[in-house]
DRENPA-644155 format. One line per 8 residues: for each residue x, y, z of C-alpha. Coordinates in steps of 0.1 Angstrom, whole numbers, plus 5000, padded with zeros to 4 digits. Example, Ala and Ser with C-alpha at 12.3 -4.5 7.8 and 13.67 -1.06 7.14 Angstrom:
BEGIN
5123,4955,5078 | 5137,4989,5071 $
This chain:
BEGIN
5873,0995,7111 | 5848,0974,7101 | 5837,0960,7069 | 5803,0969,7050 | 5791,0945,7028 | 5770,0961,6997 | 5730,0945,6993 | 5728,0914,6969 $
5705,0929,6936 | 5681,0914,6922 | 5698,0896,6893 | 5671,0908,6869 | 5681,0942,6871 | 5721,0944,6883 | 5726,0978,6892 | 5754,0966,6916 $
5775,0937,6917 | 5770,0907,6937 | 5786,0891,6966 | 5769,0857,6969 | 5793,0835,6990 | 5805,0809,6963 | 5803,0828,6931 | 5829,0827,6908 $
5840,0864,6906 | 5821,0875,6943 | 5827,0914,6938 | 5827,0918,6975 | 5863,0901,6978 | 5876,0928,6948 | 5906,0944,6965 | 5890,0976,6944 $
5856,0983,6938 | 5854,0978,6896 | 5818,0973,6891 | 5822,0936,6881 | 5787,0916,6887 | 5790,0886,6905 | 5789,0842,6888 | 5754,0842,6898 $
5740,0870,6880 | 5751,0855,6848 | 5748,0816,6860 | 5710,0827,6861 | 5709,0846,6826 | 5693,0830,6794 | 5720,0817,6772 | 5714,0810,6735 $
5741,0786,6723 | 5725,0774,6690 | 5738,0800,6673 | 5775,0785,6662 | 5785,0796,6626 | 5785,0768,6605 | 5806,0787,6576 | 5836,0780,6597 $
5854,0744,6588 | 5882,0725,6592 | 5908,0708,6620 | 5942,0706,6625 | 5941,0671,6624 | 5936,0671,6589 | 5966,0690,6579 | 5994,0673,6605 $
5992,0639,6591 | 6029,0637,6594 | 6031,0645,6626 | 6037,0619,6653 | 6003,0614,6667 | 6018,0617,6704 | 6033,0652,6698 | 5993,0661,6692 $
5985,0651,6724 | 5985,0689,6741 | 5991,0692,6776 | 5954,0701,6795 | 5954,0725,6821 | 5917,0729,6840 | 5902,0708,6812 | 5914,0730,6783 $
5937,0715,6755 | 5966,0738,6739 | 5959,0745,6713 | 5920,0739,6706 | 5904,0735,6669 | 5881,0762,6673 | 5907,0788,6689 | 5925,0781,6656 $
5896,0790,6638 | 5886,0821,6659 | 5928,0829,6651 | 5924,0822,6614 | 5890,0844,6613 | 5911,0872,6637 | 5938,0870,6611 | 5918,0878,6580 $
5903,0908,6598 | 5937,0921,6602 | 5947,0919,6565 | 5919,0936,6556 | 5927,0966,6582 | 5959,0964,6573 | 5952,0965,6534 | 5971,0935,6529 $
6003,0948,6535 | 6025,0919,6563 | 6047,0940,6576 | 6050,0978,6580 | 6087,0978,6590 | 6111,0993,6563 | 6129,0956,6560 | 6135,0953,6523 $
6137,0926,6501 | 6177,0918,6522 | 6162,0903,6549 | 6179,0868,6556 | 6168,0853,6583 | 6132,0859,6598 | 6114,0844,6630 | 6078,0850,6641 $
6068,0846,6678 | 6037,0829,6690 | 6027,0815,6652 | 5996,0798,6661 | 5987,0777,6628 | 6016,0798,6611 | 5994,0818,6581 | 6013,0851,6588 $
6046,0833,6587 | 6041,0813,6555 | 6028,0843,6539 | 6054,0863,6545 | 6077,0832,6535 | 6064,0831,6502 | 6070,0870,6497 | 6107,0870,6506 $
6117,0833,6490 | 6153,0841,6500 | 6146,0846,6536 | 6146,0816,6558 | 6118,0820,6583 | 6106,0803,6615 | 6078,0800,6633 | 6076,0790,6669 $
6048,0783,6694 | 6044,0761,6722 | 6022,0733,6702 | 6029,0716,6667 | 5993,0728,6646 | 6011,0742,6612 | 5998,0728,6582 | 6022,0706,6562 $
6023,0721,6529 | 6049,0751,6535 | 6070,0767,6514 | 6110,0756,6514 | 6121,0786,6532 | 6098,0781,6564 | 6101,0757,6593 | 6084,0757,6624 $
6103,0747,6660 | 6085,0742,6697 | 6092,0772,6720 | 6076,0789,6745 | 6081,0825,6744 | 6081,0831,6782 | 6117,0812,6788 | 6148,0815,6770 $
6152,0821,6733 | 6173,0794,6724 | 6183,0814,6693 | 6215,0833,6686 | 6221,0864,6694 | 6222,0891,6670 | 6212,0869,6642 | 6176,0880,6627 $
6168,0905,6602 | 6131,0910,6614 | 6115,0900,6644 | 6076,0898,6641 | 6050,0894,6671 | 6013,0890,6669 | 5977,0879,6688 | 6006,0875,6719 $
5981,0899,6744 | 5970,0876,6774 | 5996,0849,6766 | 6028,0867,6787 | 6027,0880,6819 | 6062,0896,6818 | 6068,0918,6782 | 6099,0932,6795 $
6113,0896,6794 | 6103,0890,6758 | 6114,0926,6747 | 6147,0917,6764 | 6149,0884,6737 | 6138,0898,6708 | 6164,0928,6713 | 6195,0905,6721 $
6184,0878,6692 | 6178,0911,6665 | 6212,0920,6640 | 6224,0951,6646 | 6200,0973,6621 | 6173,0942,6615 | 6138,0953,6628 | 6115,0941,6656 $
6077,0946,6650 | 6044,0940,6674 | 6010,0941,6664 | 5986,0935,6690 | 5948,0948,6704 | 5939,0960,6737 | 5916,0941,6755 | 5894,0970,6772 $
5864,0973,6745 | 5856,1013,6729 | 5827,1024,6721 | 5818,1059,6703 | 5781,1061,6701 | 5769,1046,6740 | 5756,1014,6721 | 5773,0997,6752 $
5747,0997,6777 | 5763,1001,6815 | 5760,0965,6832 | 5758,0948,6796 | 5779,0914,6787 | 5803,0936,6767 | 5804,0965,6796 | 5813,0936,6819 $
5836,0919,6796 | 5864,0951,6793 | 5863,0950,6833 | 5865,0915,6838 | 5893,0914,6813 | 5912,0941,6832 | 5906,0927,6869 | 5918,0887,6850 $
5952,0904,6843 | 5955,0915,6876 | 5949,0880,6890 | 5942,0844,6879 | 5910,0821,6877 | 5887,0851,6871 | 5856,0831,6851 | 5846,0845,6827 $
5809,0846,6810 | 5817,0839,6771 | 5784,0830,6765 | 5767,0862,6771 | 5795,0882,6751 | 5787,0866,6722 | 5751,0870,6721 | 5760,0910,6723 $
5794,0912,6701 | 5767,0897,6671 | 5742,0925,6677 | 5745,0948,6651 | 5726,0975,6671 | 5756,0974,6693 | 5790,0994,6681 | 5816,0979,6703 $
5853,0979,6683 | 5889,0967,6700 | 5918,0994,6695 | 5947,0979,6680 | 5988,0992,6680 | 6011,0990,6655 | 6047,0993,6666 | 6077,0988,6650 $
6117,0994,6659 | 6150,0991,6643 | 6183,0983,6667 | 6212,1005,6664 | 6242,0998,6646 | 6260,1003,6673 $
């Protein structure tokens, strides 16, 4: 049978998505029709980029000054350096908002004050972990991640080691109390792997705990308009887990996610398990 191609819109007013040969994201070569408009549309939108909040400060440099200055040279991939400053902002700004959801409290797992031995996946700049260090003194805790960016004044009890989540755990097994994951949605493509290491490194009755967001944007009063950055943004995100290089238009999202007009919120879960005995 054969194919029908949908009309081009008028970019001004997208009522449909476009299929301009070339475009980034061309929604006619979607293997499902998701509603996703087209590069072009947003290649032609206004973008106000002048608009950076100055509050935020700070770089890792400034706080790795003992670090060999060779381990700081990330790897790129596509022009992007792991990790960047300002995603370690954005993570230290994502972090606060937790506490405050969370009132404050690090963990929600029963794990008393017995806890001996404590490792936190995916650490980022490691504020969670040290926290959480200073709370239980006589735990000894470890933070891994795939890039050295943890400041240098951390308490005794907390070290940080290079590891990437997605391969091995070179740990032992059955030799951690509690087992905490964060901010780890978008950076694994296979959860039953890491599941499957965080079970066999866990004591027998030590806890395992994930926090993280889903990605798909809610909205309970229609302050999303249909065809908006934001309404785009949940879809895109969706269609970029199915498949890689999906671009992505930033830009536009932040103009939106600043509108206060505009009640958008991300849904998080909490979970949290305990391994048998036995």
């Amino acid at each position: 049978m054969p194919k029908t191609k949908t009309p081009t819109p008028d970019p001004a007013s997208p009522a449909q998505s476009s299929s301009t040969p070339g475009s980034p994201t061309a929604a006619a070569e979607l293997s499902e029709p998701i509603g996703i408009f087209g590069g072009e549309y947003w290649l032609q939108q206004e973008v106000r980029d002048s608009d950076l909040d100055s509050t935020l400060g700070g770089d890792a440099e400034s706080s790795t000054a003992s670090i060999a200055s060779s381990i700081l040279h990330y790897r790129t991939i596509n022009g992007r350096t792991y990790h960047s400053d300002s995603h370690l902002e954005a993570l230290e700004v994502f972090t606060h908002a937790l506490d405050l959801m969370l009132g404050g409290k690090l963990t929600f797992a029963p794990i008393g004050e017995d806890a001996k031995h404590a490792v936190d996946i995916g650490t980022a700049s490691g504020f969670w972990a040290i926290d959480f260090a200073d709370d239980h003194p006589d735990c000894e805790v470890i933070g891994t991640d795939i890039s050295p960016v943890q400041p240098t004044w951390c308490p005794p009890n907390f070290r940080f080691e290079i590891d990437d989540a997605n391969k091995e755990w070179t740990f032992k097994t059955d030799h951690f109390d509690y087992i905490h994951v964060r901010f780890l949605n978008g950076a694994t493509s296979d959860w039953d792997h890491l599941y499957e290491q965080a079970y066999r490194v866990c004591k027998p009755g030590g806890w395992f705990e994930h926090i993280d967001a889903t990605c798909i944007l809610g909205c309970d009063d229609g302050t999303i308009a249909k065809g908006s950055a934001l309404d785009q943004y949940s879809k895109l995100f969706k269609e970029a887990g199915r498949r890689l290089g999906l671009w992505l238009p930033i830009s536009h999202l932040r103009q939106e996610i600043k509108d206060k007009n505009i009640h958008a919120y991300w849904r998080w879960k909490l979970v949290y398990a305990q391994k048998p005995l036995e």
